[in-house]
N, C-alpha and C positions, 0 to 999 in steps of 0.2 A: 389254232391247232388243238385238237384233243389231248389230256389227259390222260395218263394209262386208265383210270376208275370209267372213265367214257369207251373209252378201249375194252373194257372188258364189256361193257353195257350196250355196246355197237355189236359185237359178239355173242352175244347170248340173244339178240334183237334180229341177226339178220339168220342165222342158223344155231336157234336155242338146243337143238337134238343133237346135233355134229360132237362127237367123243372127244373134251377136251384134256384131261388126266386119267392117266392109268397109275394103278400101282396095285399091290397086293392085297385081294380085296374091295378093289376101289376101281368104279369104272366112271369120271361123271361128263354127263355132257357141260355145255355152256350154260344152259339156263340152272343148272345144278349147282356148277362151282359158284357162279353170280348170288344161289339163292346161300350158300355155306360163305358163300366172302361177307354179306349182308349181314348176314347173322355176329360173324365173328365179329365187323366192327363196333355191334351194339356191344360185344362183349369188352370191346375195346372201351366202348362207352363207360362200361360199370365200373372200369379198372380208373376213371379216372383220366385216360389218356386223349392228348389234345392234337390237333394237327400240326405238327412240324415237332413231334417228340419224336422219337430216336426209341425204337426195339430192337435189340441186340437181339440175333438169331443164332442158336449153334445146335443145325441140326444137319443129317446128310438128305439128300435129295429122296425125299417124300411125299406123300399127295397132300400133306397138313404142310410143308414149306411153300409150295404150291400155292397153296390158299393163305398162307401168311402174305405172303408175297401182295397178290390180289388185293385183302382185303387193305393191307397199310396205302396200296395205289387209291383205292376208296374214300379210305377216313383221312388222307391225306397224309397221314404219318413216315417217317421216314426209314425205311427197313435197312438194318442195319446188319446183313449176314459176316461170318465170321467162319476161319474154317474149324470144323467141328472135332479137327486135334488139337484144339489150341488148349493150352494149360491153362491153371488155375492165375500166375502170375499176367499171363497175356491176357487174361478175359479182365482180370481188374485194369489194365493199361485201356479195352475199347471201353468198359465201363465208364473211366474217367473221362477218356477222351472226348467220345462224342456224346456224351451227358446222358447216357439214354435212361427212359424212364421206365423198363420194362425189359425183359430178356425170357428167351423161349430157347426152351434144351430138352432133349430126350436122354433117355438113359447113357449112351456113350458118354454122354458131354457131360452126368451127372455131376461125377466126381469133383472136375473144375469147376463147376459151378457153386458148388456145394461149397468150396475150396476159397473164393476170392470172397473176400471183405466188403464189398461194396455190391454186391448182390443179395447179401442178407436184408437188405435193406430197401429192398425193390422187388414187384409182384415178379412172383418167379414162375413161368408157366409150363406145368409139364405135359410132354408129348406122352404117349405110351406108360408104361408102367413106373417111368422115373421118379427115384425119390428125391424128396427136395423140397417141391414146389408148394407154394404159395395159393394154386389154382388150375384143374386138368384144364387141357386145350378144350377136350370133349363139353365142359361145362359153359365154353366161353361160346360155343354155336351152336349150343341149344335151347336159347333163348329165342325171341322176335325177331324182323329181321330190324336195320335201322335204316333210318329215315333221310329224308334230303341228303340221298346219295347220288353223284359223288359229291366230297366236297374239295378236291384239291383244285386247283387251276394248273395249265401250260407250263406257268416261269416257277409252283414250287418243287422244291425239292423232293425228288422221290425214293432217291435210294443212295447211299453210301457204302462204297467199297474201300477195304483195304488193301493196301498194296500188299505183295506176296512178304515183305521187309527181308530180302535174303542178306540183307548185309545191314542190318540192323531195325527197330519197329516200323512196322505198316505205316505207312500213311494216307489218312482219311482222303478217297476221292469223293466230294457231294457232285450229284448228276440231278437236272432239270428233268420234270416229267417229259418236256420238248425235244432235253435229247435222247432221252431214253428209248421216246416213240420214234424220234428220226432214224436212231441206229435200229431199232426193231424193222422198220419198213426196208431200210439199207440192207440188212440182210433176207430178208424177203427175194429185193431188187436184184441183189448180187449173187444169189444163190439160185436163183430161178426158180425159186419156191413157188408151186401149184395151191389149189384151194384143196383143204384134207389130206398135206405130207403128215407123214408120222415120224417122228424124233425118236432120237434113243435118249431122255435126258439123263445123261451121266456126268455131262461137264457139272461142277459143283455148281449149286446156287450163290453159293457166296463170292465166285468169281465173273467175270463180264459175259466169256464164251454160254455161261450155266443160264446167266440172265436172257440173254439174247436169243436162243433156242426157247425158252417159254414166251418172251413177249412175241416171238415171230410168229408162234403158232399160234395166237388169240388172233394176229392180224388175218389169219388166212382159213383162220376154224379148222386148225389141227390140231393132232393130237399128241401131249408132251406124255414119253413112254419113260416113268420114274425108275431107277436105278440107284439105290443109295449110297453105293461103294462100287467103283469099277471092278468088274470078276470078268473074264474074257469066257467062259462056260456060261454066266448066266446072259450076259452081253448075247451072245449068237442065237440062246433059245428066247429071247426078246427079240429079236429080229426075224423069225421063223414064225415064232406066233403071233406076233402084231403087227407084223406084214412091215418093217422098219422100211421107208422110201426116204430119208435120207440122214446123213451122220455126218456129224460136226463135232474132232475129236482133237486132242493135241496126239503129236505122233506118236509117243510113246504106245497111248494104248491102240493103237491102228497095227504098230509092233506086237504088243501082246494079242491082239486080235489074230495076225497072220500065224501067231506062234501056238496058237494054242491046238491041241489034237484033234478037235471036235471042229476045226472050220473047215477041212475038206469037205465031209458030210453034211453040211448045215446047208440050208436053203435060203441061200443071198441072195435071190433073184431080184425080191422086191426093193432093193437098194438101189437107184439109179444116179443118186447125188452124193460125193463125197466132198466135205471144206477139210479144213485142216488153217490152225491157228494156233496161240500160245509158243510156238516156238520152229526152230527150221527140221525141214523135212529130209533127210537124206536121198539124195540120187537113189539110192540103192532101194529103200522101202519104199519111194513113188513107185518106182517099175515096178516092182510086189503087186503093190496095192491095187496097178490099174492092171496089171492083169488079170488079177484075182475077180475082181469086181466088173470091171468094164464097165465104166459108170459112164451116164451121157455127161456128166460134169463133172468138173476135179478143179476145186476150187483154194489157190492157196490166201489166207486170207489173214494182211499186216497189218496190227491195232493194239491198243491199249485200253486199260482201264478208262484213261485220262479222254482216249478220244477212241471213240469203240473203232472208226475204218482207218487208218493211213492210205493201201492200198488193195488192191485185188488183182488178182491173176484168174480170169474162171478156165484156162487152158494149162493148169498145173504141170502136166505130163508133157506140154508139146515145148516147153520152155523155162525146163529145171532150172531151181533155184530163182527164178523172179520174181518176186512179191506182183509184179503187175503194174499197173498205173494209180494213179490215187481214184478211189470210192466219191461217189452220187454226191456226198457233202463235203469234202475238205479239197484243200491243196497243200501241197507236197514239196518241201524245197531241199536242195542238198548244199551247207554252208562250208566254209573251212573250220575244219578242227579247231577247237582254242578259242572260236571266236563267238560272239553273241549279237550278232549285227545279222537279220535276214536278208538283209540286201547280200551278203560278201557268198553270192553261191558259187559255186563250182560248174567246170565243163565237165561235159558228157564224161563217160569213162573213169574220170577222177576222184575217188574216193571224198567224203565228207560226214559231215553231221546231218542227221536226217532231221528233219522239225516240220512242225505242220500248225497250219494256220487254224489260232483260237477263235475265229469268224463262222466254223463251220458248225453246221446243225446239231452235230454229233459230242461236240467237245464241252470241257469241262472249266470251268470258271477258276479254279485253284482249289491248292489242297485247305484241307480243314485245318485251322489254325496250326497252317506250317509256313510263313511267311519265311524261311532260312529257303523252304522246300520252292517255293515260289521262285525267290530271290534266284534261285538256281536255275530252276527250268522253262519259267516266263520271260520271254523277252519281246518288246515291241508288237506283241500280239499273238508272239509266236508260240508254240511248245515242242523246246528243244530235247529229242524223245530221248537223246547217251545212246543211239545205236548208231553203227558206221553204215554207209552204203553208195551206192553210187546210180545215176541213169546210162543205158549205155545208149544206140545209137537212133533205137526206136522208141526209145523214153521209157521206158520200162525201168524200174528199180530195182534193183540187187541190195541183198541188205548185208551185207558182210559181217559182221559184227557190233560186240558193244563199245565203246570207249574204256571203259572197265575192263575189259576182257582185251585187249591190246597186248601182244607180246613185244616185248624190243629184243632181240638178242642183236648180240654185235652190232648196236646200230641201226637194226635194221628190224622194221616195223611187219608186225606180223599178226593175222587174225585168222582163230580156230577154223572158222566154217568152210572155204577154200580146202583145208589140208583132212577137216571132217567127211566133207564132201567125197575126195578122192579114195580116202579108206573106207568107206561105207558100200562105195561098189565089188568090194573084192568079198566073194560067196562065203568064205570065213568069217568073217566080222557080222556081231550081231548089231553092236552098238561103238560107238566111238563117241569120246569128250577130249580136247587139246587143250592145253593150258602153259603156259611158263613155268617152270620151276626157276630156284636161285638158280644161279652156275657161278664158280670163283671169276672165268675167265669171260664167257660171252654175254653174264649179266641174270639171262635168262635162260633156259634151254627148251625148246620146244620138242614135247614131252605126249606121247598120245596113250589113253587108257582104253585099252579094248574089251570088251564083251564076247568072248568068243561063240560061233554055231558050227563052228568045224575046226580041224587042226592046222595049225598057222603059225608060224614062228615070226621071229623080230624081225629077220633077214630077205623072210619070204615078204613080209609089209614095207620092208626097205625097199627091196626089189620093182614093188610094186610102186611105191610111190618115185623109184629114179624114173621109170618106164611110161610115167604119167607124164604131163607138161607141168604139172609142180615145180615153182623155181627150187634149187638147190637149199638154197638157205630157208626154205620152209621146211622140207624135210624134217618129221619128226628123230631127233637124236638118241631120244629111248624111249621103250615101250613099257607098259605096267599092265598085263591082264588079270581083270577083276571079274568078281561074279554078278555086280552091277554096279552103273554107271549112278552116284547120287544125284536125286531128282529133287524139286520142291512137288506139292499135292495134286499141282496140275501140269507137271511131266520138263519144266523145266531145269536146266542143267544145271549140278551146286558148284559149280567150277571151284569155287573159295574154299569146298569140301577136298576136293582132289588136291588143292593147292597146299593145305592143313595136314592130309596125308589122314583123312577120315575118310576111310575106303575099308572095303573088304581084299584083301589079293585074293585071286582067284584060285582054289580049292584044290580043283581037279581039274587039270585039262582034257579039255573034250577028247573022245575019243575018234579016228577018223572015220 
């Protein structure tokens, strides 16, 4: 099997002219970026750095990330992105962690860089005008290009991810050049990706969605359209002028996208593929979305860091809420709660633990010196993901929640997404998150925080959800409307925030 550094060199060999990065500035083809990856890993060369070192990245999604990317798939090095609000305290914890011997930051990230102890003491390389550094990016590829490239193999290690850590630090995922290309061509396969789509790339680099979008389009000689922070204004006039044919977004900003003033006027023509991953989609913003767009695909798409596919749904709209069937490379099993045995699955219908088989092209060997993390989540081959879900009668998965995210009130066992689902269809509600509160008496109280886009009271959402097929005892017991719902970077829910009572209440209530 290829190598991503063969991957980029197959790319540049079979269509060197085909537009592979845009960004501000910056337009380069394949044979370009290949000749600026070349270049930089000689500069990797001078800094000292060897194959299977570890460079800590903390930069937002730019044509220099881009090519960091590439060139460490090249010199074999192991890129190490990080998200690019991370603190001074958190950048010394990836410092430590995954040893790395080198770190790349632009001015945003200055500060913490600047900041943590164990970076003074490592070539520090800056993008843009950041101070700081040790060495510009600009000086590191404009040297020669280097030589017997590539040099990684198949089985090394290409890239390390952190987990999001919402409930406490990251933890390091290491991922195989093998699977990295497997999940690159998986999303290709699953997305019906053409030769020359154009990406919006805004998912961040330093998370799996962000990665999967550039390697996709080296596979097909497309072209990754750079975004460095999500703005939904700059978003649409990206999509106008470089003709965007397909987006792959967590829902949030698919949300900000419908919401913002300027999308009636914009010219979405060229968009004919929508995915949607990182988190569930509401009933209410898929119907938006496919009307708005009328994509020939709508793809909803269940994975992780740990194993980029669990499932795919490429008919989003004709069968809300189902992640799909499992993806090109894995399988897919639903166990009893509580238990760690992949044989003990479950019937159809029956809620369980989701897990998927560590045998598949896609997936991840374990975490980086977390064997507590292991001990937890590996079992007999398996990787037990802590989300609920069930198959119903066509095999089809439902992902109903997390294990974590579990309400018990009275006894009785209750998950967010169900009771999200059914509030997100009423034209008032812009956003909804469920969660448990204490209660003296039922334990728990299921408890809903709304986002309002029109006027709507407690009564009227009561109403709404008797009138639903919602059992009773789901029913949310009280309402909280906020001016938003907290998110982590890439649009997932901070339940633990609303549980904390770290919210905003909501201001001003809409007017009708």
């Amino acid at each position: 099997m290829f190598d991503l550094g063969r991957t980029l060199v197959a790319a540049a060999a079979r269509n060197p002219n085909a537009t592979a990065i845009v960004d501000v500035g910056v337009r380069w083809s394949y044979a370009e970026l290949l000749e600026h990856a070349s270049k930089l890993v000689s500069g990797f060369d001078q800094l000292g750095l060897q194959a299977g070192d570890h460079v800590l990245i903390v930069l937002q999604n730019r044509a220099e990330f881009a090519l960091l990317h590439w060139a460490t798939q090249l010199a074999g090095i192991v890129a190490t992105p990080v998200n690019w609000r991370t603190n001074a305290e958190e950048i010394q914890f990836y410092l430590e962690n995954s040893e790395a011997k080198a770190i790349v930051f632009e001015p945003v990230s200055a500060d913490a860089v600047g900041n943590a102890a164990l970076a003074q003491a490592l070539p520090r390389i800056s993008v843009g005008d950041a101070a700081g550094g040790t060495i510009q990016f600009e000086a590191l590829i404009s040297g020669t290009k280097a030589s017997n490239l590539p040099r990684a193999s198949a089985h090394d290690v290409s890239l390390m991810l952190y987990t999001s850590g919402t409930t406490g630090k990251g933890k390091g995922v290491p991922r195989r050049h093998s699977a990295e290309r497997a999940a690159a061509i998986a999303h290709v396969a699953q997305n019906a990706y053409q030769a020359g789509e154009v990406t919006l790339g805004v998912m961040p680099l330093y998370h799996t969605m962000g990665v999967r979008s550039l390697l996709a389009m080296a596979v097909i000689n497309g072209t990754f359209v750079c975004l460095p922070r999500f703005d939904a204004g700059k978003a649409l006039q990206l999509i106008a002028q470089e003709r965007i044919s397909n987006l792959y977004l967590v829902p949030t900003l698919y949300h900000d996208l419908l919401g913002h003033p300027e999308f009636e006027s914009t010219d979405i023509r060229s968009v004919t593929k929508l995915g949607f991953a990182g988190a569930a989609m509401m009933d209410g913003l898929l119907q938006r979305l496919d009307n708005a767009f009328q994509p020939e695909l709508f793809v909803n798409h269940y994975g992780s860091s740990e194993i980029y596919t669990f499932t795919v749904e490429q008919s989003a709209v004709s069968k809300p809420s189902s992640a799909g069937k499992a993806g090109i490379n894995t399988e897919i099993r639903v166990v009893e709660i509580g238990l760690t045995d992949p044989s003990a699955t479950v019937q159809s219908g029956e809620e369980g633990q989701i897990i998927a088989t560590l045998e598949g092209d896609e997936s991840f060997e374990g975490y980086w010196k977390r064997p507590d993390a292991d001990a937890k989540s590996l079992h007999d081959g398996w990787y037990f993901t802590g989300d609920i879900g069930y198959f119903d009668q066509e095999g089809d998965l439902f992902v109903t929640g997390r294990v974590d995210d579990m309400i018990i009130t009275g006894g009785e066992n209750v998950l967010p997404a169900e009771i999200e689902s059914v509030l997100s269809l009423h034209s008032a509600v812009s956003e909804v998150a469920v969660v448990g509160l204490p209660h003296e008496r039922w334990g728990q109280q299921v408890t809903a925080f709304i986002k309002r886009r029109g006027s709507v009271s407690q009564d009227d959402l009561d109403n709404w959800c008797q009138q639903s097929e919602l059992a009773n005892f789901k029913r949310p017991r009280s309402y909280v409307f906020v001016d938003d719902i907290p998110k982590s970077p890439v649009g997932k829910i901070l339940r633990r925030m609303l549980v904390a009572g770290d919210y905003r209440p909501e201001s001003q209530r809409p007017k009708p």
